[in-house]
Residue, then its C-alpha position, 0 to 999 in steps of 0.5 A: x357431537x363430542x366425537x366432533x369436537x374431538x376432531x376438530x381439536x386433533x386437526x387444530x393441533x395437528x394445524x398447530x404442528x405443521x406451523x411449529x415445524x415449518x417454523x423450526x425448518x426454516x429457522x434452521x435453514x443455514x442463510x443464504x453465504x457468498x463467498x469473496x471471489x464470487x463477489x468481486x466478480x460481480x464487481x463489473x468491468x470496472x473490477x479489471x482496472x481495480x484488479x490491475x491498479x492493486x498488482x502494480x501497487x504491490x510490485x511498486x511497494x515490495x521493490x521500492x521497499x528492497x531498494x530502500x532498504x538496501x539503501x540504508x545498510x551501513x556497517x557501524x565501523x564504515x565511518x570509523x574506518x573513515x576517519x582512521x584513513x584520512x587522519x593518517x593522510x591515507x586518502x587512498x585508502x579511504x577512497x578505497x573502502x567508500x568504493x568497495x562499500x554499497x550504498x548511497x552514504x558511501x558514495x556521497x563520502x567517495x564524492x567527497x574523498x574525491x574533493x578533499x584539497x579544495x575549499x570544505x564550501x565545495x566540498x559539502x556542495x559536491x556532497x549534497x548534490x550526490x546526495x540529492x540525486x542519491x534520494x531521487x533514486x529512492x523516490x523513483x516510482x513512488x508516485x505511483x502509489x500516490x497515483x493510485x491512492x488517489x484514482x482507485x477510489x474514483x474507479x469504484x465511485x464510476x463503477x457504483x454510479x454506472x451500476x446505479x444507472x444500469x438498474x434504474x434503467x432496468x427498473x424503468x423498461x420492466x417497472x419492477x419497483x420491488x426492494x429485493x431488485x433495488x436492493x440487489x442492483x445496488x449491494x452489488x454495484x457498491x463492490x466496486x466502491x470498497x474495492x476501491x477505497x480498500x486498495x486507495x487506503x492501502x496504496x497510501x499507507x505504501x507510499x506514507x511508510x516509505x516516505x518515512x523509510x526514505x527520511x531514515x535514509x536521509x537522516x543517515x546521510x546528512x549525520x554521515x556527511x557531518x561527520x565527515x566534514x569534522x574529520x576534514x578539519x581535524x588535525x593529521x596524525 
């Protein structure tokens, strides 16, 4: 009798060691990782669009971005050499310089050039048209970052909702009502809702920045032509 004891307490614990072991492996075990490019492919077909929207929005950033930029250099003595030519009566030379100078302060100070001898009525107006068609440059194209800040989420929104119905669909024809298949149809369906929202956020920051770029820009060219109308009026050396 005690011999059997003794065995049924050697199996015990050996039972009790297997559990504890099984216990550690499978705490150990590393959990189940998946990395970004496989996610967004099971993204759908609707990650295509996503994927081409966020192209477009990059190009349309980074060249209204260097265009702008390129807009708003000015060289700090541009102004002062302007004054110091037409206060000597050397209009040429004025001309000149705005000609040989990049930019849109510098032609919208050429228009002006161009108009001196007439009322400064007309010639702030010939300036601020030149300066109106200079900043509808600087703001072509940038309403598609607005478009797609507007659409991309939408496209994630359509990709979700077409992934729901195709797994409840799935759900209906195999009655297979468990979590795990309700749980995976839907994480993966929602992959196109953050894609979407991500490159909508994005795509709106763009398009803000600029905008603030561009007003930059503006500030400049409303100082700029200020500045020229009072050299107008000053007296000739």
């Amino acid at each position: 009798m005690i011999l059997g004891l003794i065995t049924l307490l050697q199996d015990t614990l050996l039972s009790k060691a297997d559990s504890l072991a099984q216990a550690t492996n499978a705490a150990a075990a590393p959990a189940p990782q998946i990395h970004l490019i496989d996610m967004l492919m099971k993204g759908g077909v609707l990650m295509i669009p996503l994927g081409i929207l966020s192209v477009i929005a990059v190009f349309v950033f980074v060249e209204r971005y260097l265009t702008i930029a390129k807009a708003g250099r000015l060289e700090d003595n541009f102004m002062p050499m302007i004054r110091d030519q037409i206060t000597t009566g050397n209009i040429m030379g004025a001309r000149s310089l705005a000609k040989n100078t990049q930019g849109p302060i510098a032609r919208m100070i050429d228009k002006g050039l161009q108009r001196i001898g007439k009322p400064i009525e007309s010639i702030e107006k010939s300036m601020e048209n030149v300066g109106k068609l200079e900043i509808y440059r600087m703001e072509k194209n940038l309403v598609i970052l607005s478009i797609i800040a507007g659409i991309a989420p939408m496209f994630g929104f359509l990709g979700t909702i077409a992934g729901m119905i195709q797994t409840f669909f799935n759900i209906s024809i195999t009655s297979d009502i468990t979590l795990g298949t309700i749980a995976g149809g839907i994480y993966v369906k929602m992959i196109t809702s953050a894609t979407g929202l991500i490159i909508g956020i994005v795509a709106f920051i763009g398009y803000s920045f600029l905008n603030a770029q561009i007003d930059k820009v503006v500030n400049k060219m409303e100082a700029s032509a200020a500045e020229f109308t009072d050299i107008l009026q000053e007296p000739t050396r």
